[in-house]
KOLTI-127248 format. One record per atom (N, C-alpha, C): residue in three letters; y, z negated, x. Coordinates in steps of 0.001 Angstrom, whole numbers, plus 500000, padded with zeros to 6 digits. Layout:
residues N
ALAYZX ...
//
This chain:
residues 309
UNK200490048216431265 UNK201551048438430282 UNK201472049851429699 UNK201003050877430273 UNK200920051615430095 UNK199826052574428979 UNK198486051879429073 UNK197726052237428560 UNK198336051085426845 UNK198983049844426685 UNK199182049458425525 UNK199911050354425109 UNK201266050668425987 UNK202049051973424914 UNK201316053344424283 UNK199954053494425038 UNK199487054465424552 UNK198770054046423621 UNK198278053017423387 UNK197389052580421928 UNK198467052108421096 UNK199928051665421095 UNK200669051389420502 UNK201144052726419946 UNK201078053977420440 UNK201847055097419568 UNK200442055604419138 UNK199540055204419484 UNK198467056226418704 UNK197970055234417081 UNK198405054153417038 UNK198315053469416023 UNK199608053574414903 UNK201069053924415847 UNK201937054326414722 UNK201487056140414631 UNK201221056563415226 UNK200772058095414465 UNK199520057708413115 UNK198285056478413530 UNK197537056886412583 UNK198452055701411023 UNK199163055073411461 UNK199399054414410704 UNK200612055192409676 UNK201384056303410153 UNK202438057052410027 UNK201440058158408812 UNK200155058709409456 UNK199464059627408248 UNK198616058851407334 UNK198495057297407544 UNK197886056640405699 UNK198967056273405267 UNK200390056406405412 UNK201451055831404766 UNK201837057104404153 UNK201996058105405005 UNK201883059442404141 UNK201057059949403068 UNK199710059393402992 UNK199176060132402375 UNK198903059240401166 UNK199248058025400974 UNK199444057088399727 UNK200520057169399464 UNK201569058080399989 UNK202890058208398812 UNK202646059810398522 UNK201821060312399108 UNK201754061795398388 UNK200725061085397074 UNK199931060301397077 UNK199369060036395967 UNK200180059363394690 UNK201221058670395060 UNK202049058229394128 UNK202941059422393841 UNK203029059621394742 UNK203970061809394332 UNK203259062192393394 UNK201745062604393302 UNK201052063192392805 UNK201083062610390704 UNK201345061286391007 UNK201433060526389749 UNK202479060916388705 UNK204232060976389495 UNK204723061476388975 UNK204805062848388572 UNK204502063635389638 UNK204564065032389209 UNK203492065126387720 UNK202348064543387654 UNK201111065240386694 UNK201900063965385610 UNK202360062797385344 UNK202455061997384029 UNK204134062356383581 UNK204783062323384549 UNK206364062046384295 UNK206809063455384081 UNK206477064518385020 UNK207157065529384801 UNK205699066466383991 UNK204767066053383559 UNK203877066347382473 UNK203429068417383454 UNK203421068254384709 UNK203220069551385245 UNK201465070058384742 UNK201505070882383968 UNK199750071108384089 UNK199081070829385364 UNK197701070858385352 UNK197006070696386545 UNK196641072068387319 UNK196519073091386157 UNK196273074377386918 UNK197665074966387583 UNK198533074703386945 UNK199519075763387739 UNK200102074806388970 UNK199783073397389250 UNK200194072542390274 UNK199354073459391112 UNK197876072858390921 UNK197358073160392106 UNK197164074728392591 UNK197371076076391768 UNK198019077049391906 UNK199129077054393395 UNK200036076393392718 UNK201284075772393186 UNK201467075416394677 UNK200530074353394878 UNK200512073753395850 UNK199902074372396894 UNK198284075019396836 UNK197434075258397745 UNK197909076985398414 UNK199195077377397373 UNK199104078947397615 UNK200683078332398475 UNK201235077617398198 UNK202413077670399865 UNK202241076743400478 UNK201417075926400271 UNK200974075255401673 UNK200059075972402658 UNK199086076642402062 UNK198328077705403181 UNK199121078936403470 UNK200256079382402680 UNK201104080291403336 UNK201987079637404406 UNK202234078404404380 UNK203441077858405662 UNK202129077407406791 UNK201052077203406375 UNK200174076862407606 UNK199712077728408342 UNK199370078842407449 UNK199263080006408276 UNK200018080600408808 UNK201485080739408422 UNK202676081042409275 UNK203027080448410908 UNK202942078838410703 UNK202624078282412079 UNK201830078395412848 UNK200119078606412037 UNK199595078958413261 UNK199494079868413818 UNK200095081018412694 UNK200379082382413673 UNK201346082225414985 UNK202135081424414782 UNK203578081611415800 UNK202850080236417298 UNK201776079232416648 UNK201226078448417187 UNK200535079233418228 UNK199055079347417710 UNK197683079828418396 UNK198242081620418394 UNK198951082095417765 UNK198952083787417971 UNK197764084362417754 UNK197179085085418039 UNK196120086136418126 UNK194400085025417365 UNK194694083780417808 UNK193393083076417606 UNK193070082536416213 UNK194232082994415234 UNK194016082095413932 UNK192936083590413046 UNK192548084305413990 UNK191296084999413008 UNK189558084505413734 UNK189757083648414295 UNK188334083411415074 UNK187396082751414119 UNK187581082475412755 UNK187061081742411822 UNK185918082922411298 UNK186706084146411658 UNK185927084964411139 UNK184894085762411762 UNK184521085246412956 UNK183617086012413991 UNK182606085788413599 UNK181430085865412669 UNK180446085753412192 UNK180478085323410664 UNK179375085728410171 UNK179314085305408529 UNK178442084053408428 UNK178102083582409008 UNK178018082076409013 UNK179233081614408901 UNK179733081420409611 UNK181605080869409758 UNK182315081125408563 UNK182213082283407954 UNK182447082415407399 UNK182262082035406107 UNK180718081827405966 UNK180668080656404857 UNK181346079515404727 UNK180883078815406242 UNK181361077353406050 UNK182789077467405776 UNK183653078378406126 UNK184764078324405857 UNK185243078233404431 UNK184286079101403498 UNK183967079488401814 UNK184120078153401445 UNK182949077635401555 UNK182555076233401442 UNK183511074928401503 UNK184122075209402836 UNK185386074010402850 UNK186139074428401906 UNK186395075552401913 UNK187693075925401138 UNK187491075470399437 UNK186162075778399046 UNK185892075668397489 UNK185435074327396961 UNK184153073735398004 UNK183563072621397745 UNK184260071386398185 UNK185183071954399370 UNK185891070431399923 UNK187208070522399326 UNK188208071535399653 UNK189742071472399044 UNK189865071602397784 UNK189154072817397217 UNK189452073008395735 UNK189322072111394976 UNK187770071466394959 UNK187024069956394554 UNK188045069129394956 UNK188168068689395963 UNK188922067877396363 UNK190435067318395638 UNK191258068160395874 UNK192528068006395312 UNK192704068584393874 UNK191645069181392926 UNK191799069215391232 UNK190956067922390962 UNK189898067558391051 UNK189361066269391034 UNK190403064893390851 UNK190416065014392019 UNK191817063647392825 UNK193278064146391700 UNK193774065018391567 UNK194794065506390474 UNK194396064777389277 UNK193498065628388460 UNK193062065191387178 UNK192867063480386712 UNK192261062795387635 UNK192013061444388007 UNK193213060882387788 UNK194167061155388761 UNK195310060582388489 UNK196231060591387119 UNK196262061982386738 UNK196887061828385730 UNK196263061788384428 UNK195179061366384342 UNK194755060450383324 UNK194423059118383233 UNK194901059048384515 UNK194418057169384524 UNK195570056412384446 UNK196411056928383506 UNK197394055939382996 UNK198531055390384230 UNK199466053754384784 UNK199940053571385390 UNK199086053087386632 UNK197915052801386487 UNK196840052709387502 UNK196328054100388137 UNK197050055143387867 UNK196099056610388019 UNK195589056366389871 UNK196679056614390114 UNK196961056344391454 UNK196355055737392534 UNK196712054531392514 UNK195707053454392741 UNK194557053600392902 UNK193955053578391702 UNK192314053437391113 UNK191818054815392212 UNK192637056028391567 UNK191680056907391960 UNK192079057333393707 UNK192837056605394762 UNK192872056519395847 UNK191954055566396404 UNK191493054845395563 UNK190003053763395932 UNK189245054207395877 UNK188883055350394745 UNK187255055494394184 UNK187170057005395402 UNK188140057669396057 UNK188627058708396838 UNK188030057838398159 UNK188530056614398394 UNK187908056200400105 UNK186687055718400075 UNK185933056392398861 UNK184022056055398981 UNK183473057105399677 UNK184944058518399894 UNK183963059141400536 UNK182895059297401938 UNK183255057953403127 UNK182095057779403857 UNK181002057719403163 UNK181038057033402159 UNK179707055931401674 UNK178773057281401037 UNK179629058668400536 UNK179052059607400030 UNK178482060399400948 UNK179092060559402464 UNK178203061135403606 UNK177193060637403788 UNK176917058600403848 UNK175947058296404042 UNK174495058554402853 UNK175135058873401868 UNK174087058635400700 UNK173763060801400937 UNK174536061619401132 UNK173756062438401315 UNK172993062889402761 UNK173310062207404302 UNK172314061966405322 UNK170889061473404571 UNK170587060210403657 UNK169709060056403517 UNK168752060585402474 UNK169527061524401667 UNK168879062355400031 UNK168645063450401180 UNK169438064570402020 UNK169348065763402333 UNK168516065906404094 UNK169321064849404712 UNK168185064626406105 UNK167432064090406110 UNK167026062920405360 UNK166017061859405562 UNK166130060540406568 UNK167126060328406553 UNK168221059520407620 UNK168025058449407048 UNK166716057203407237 UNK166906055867406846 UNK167891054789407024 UNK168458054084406016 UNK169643053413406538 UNK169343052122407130 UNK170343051760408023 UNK170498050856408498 UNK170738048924407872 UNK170305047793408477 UNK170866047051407959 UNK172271047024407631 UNK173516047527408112 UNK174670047206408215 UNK174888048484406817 UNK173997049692406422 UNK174230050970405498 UNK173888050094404065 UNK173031049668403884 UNK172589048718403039 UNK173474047572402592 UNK174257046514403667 UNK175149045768403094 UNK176508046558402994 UNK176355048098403367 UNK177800048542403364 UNK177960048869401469 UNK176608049479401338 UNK176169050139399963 UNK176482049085398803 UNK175972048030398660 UNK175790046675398293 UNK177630046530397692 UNK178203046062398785 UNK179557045627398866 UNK180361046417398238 UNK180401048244398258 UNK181021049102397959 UNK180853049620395932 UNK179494049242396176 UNK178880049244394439 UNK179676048024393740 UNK179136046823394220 UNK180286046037394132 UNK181474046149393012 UNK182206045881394871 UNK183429046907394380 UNK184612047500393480 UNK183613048729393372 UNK183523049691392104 UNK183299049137390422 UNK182605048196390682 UNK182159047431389265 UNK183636046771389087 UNK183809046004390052 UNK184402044861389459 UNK186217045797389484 UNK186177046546390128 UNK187428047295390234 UNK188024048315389045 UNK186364048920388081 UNK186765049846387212 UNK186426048654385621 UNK186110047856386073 UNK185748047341384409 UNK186042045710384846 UNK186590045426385524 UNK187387043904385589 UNK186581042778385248 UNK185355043455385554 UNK184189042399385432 UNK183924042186384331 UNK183816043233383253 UNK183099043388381612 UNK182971044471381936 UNK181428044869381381 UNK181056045717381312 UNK181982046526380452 UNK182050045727379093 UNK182978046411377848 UNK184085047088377608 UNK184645046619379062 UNK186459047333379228 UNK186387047509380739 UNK186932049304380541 UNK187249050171381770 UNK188670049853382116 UNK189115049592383295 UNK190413049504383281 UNK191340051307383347 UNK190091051919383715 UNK191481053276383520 UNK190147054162382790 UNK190606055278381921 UNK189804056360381034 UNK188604056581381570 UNK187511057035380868 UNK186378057559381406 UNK186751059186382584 UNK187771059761381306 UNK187644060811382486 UNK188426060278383895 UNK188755059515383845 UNK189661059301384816 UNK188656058959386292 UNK187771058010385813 UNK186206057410386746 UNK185805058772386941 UNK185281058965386212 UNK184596060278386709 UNK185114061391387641 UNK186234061964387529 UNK186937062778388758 UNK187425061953389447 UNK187533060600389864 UNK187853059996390999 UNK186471059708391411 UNK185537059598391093 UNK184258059411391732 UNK183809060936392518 UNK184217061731391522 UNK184050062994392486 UNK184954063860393071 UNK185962063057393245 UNK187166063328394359 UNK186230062691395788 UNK186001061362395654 UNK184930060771396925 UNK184305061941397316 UNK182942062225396491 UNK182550063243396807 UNK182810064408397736 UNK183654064985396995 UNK184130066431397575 UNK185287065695399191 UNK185884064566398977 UNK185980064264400363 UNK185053064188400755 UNK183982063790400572 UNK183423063792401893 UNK182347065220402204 UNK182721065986401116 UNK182800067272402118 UNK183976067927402774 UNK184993067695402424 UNK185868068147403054 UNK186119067753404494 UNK185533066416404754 UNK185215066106406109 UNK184053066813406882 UNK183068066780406122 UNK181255067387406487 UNK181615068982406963 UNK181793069664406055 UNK182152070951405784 UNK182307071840407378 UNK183645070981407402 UNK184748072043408109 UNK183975071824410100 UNK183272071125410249 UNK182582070346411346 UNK182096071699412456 UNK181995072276411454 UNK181113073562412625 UNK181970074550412789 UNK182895074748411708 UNK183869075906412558 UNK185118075425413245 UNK185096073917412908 UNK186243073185413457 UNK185621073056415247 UNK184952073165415742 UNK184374073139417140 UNK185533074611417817 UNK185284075511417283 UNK185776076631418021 UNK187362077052417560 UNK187714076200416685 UNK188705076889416220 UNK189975075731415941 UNK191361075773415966 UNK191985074891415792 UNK192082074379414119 UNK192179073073414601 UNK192216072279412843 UNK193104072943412079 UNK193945072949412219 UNK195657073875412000 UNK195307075542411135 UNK194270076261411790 UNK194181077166411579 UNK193030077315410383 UNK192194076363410562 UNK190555076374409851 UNK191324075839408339 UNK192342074848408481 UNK193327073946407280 UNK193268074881406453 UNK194557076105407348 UNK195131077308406353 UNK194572077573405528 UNK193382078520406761 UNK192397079657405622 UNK191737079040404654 UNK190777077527404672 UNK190152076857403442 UNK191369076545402231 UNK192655076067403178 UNK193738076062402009 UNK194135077650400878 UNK194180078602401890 UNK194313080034400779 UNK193279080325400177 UNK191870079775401285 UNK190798080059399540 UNK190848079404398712 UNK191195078333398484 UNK190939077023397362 UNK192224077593396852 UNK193479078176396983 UNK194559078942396224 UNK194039079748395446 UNK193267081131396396 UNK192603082094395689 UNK191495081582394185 UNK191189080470394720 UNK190148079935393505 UNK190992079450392078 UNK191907078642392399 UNK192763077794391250 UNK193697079539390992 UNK193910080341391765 UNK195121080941391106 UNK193987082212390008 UNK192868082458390385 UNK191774083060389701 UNK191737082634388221 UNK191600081561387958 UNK191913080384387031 UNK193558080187386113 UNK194410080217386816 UNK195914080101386533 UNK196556080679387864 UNK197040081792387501 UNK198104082476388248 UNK198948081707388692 UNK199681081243389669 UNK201249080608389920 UNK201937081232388752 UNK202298083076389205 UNK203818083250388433 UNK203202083421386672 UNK201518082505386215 UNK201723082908384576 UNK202262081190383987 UNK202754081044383094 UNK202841079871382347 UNK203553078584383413 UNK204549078717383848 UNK205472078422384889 UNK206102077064384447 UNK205684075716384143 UNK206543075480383571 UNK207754074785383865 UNK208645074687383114 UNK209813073853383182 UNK209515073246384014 UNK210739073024385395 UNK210702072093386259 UNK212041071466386619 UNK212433070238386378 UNK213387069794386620 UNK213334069423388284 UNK214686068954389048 UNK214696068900389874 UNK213665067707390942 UNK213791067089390047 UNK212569065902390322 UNK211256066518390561 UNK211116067263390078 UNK209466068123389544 UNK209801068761391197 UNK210808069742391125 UNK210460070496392658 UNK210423069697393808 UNK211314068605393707 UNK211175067557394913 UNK209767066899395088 UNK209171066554394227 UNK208072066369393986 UNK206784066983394554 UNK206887068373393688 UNK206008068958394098 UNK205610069367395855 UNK207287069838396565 UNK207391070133398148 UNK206949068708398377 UNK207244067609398302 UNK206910066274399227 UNK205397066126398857 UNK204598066259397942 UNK203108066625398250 UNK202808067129399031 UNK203667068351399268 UNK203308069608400431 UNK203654068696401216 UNK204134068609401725 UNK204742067986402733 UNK203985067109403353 UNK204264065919402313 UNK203512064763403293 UNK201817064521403016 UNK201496065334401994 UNK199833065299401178 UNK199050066131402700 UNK199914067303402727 UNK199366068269403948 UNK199901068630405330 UNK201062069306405357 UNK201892069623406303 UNK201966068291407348 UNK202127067460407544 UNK202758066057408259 UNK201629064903408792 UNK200338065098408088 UNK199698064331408241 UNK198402064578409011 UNK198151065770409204 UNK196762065955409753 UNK197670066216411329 UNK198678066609411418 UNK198867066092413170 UNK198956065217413284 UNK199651064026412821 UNK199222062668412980 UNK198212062416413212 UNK197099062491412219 UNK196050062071412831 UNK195529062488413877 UNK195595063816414456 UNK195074064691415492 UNK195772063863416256 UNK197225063568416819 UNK197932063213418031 UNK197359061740418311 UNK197065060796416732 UNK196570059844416572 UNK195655059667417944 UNK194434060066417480 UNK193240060275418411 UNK193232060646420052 UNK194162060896420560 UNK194419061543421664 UNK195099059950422269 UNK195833059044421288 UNK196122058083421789 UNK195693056527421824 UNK194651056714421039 UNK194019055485420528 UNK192661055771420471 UNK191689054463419804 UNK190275054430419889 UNK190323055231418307 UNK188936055403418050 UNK188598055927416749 UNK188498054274415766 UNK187639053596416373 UNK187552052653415912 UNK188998051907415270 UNK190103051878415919 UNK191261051526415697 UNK191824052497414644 UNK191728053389414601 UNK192322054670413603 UNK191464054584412388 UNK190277053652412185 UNK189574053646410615 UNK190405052765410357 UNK190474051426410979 UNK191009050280410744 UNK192728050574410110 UNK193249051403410596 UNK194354051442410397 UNK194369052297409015 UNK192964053252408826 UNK193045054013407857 UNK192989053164406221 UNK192651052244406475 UNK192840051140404999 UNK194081051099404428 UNK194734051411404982 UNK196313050932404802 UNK196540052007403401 UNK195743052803403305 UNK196096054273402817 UNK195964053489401096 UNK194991053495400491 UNK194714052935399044 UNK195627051656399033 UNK196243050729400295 UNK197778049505399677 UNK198877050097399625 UNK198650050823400360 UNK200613052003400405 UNK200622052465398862 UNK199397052871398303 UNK199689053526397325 UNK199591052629395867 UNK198943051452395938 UNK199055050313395184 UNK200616050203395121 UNK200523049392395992 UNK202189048950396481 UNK203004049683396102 UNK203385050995395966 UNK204428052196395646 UNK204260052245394130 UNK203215052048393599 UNK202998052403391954 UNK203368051242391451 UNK203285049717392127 UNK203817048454391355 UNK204907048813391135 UNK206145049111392469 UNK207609049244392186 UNK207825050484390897 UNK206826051245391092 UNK207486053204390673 UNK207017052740389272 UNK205702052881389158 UNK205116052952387873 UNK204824051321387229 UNK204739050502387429 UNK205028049423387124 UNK203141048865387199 UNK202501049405388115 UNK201359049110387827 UNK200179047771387908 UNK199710047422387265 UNK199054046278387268 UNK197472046072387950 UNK197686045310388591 UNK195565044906388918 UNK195169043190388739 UNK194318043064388066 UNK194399041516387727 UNK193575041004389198 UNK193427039708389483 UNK192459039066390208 UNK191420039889390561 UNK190468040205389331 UNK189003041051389402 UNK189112042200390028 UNK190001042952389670 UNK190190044199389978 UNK191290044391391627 UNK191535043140391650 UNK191860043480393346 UNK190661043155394264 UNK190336042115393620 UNK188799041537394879 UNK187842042984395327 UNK188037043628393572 UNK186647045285393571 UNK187346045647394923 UNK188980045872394630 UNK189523046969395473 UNK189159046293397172 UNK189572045346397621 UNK189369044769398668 UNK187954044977399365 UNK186824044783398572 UNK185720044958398591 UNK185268046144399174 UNK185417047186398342 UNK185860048519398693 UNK185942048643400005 UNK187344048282400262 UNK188090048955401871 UNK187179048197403009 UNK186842046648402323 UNK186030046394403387 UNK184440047049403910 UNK184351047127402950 UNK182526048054402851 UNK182916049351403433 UNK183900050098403318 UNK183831051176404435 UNK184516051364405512 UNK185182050159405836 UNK185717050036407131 UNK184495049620407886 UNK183978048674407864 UNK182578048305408195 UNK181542049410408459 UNK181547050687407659 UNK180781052003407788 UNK181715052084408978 UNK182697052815408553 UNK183164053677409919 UNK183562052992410921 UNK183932051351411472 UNK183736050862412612 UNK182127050904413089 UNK180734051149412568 UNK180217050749412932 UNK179763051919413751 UNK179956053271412820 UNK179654054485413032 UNK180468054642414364 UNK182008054607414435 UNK182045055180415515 UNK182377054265416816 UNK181834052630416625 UNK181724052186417867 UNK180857052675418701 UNK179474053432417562 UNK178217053658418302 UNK178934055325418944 UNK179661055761418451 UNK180171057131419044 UNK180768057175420308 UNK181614055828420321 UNK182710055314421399 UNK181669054872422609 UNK180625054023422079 UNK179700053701423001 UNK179133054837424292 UNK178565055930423256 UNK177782056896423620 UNK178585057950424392 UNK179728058232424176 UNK180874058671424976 UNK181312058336426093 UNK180903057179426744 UNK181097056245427731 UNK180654056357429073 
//
């Protein structure tokens, strides 16, 4: 009985941070279409007090240990690196996407966002030489797929959301999946919590280089500030302990599975909010999708779970 209650709360923790993080994506919708917030002074916005409240905790957290990122200039890159190539990329990409992709922003570009396994696997085999597997091959297959039938409804001739819109959600994937790759080597010595911060204040330092927070401020109605904090909130602050506590209580394998949930929470929230539509074609792409990389990452880390054993 005991060990079910423990896979039973480690499945509502991982199930608690993809429910979070598909309504920070429907957050994200309104803030960039409804309350018309630019993209530079959001993400200004966002990345400069969310890495100020993360770094605040982990000062009062870890104390003395939230500078260990910096004990070498290696580390210090990778830290550069997460911060620019994974967060910055990451969340202006995934931004922009959304708010040009119409009442689908959302949606669409929280799908074309969970290719980023499929983008680790495709650079193991361009950058290591890492031949794929039968199961990498029908994962590839299924996920291309997908993508076809998800962005053009099965005509070539009609996109269902803007060109720019494909394009920075394709490289939102991307830059997730450096934002996963990235952080791998200084995340060994150092707490997640703390490594978060500092890549979060560089990717600030980068967007505010670009657009200051306090220049071109704009109008924010109260909706807009509620908005903007519940990104913080549940986009960052709320969700990466979940997943951390997640893991401590459950299999990995169980925590991908549960991680699908993330691109229907946020479907589901944009039908009611934004009134959004997916025909037949364009749900099968999406389905397709979640299945082709659930299939990656059960397969990946049964063999992890195995080898752990």
């Amino acid at each position: 009985m005991k060990s079910i209650n423990r896979a039973t709360k480690g499945l509502l923790f991982a199930i608690f941070a993809s429910v979070s993080w598909g309504f920070s994506g429907t957050l994200q919708q309104f803030v960039s279409q409804n309350e018309t917030i630019p993209a530079g002074w959001f993400l200004s916005a966002r990345t400069t007090i969310a890495s100020l409240i993360l770094l605040v905790l982990s000062a009062i957290i870890y104390r003395g240990k939230i500078f260990g990122v910096f004990k070498s200039w290696r580390s210090i890159g990778w830290l550069v690196a997460y911060g620019l190539f994974g967060l910055a990329g990451n969340m202006g990409s995934f931004y922009v996407a959304i708010q040009q992709g119409g009442s689908n922003g959302a949606s669409m570009a929280t799908i074309l966002q969970y290719l980023a396994p499929l983008f680790i696997l495709l650079g193991a085999l361009i950058f290591q030489r890492q031949r794929p597997s039968k199961v990498d091959l029908v994962v590839f297959i299924l996920a291309l797929l997908g993508v076809f039938l998800a962005v053009t409804k099965g005509n070539l001739n009609e996109l269902s959301i803007p060109m720019i819109s494909l394009v920075m959600g394709i490289i939102s994937g991307i830059t997730a999946a450096g934002y996963v790759v990235l952080p791998k080597e200084i995340g060994k010595d150092n707490p997640p919590f703390v490594v978060l911060g500092w890549g979060t204040l560089i990717a600030s330092l980068a967007f505010n280089l670009h657009q200051p927070i306090w220049v071109g401020v704009p109008h924010l109605s109260m909706g807009g500030v509620l908005g903007i904090l519940g990104i913080i909130f549940f986009g960052t602050l709320i969700t990466f302990p979940a997943i951390i506590y997640a893991t401590r209580y459950t299999s990995s394998a169980a925590i991908s599975l549960v991680d699908a949930i993330q691109p229907v929470i946020t479907f589901v929230i944009s039908i009611f909010w934004f009134h959004a539509t997916l025909n037949i074609v364009e749900m099968i792409g999406a389905v397709l999708i979640i299945v082709a990389i659930y299939i990656l990452q059960y397969s990946e880390r049964h063999q992890v779970d195995q080898l752990s054993q």
